[in-house]
N, C-alpha and C positions, 0 to 999 in steps of 0.2 A: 779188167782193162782200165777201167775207171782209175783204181787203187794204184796200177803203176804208173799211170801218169801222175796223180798226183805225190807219188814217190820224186820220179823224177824231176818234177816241178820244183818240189822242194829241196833237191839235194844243186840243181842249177840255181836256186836261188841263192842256196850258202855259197856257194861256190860264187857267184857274184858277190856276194855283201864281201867274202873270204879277200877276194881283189878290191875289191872298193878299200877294205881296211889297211891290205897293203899296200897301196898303192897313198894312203892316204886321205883318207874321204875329206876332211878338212881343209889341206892344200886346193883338192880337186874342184870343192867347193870356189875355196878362194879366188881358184883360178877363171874358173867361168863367171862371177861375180867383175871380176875383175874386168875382164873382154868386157863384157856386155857394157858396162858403167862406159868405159872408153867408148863404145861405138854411139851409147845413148850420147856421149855429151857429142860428138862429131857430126852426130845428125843432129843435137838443137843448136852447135854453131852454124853449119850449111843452112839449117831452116832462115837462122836468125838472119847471117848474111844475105839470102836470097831474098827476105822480106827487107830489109835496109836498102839494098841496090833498086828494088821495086819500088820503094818510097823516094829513096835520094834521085833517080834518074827520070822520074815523074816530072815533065814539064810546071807544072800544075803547083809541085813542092815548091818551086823556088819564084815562081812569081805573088 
């Protein structure tokens, strides 16, 4: 039992790498590298923004 699971383990895992490769693994990389960078910088402009308008609308700032 043991023996064909790790059969099948192994034959789902080429069978994954087999589409990874054709699909590109490189691209696919690129592509999620790429998402994420965009959504990192949108969240430290919104941080940056939301701590600016906190400081700039501070009564306190401008006296």
């Amino acid at each position: 039992m043991l023996f064909e699971n790790s059969i099948v383990c192994h034959v789902f895992y080429a069978m994954a790498l087999e589409a990874a490769h054709d699909f590109g693994c490189v691209w696919f990389l690129g592509f999620v590298l790429f998402w994420f960078a965009w959504l990192s910088l949108f969240w430290g402009l919104g941080w940056a923004w939301s701590g600016f308008l906190d400081c700039c609308t501070d009564v306190g700032f401008w006296l």
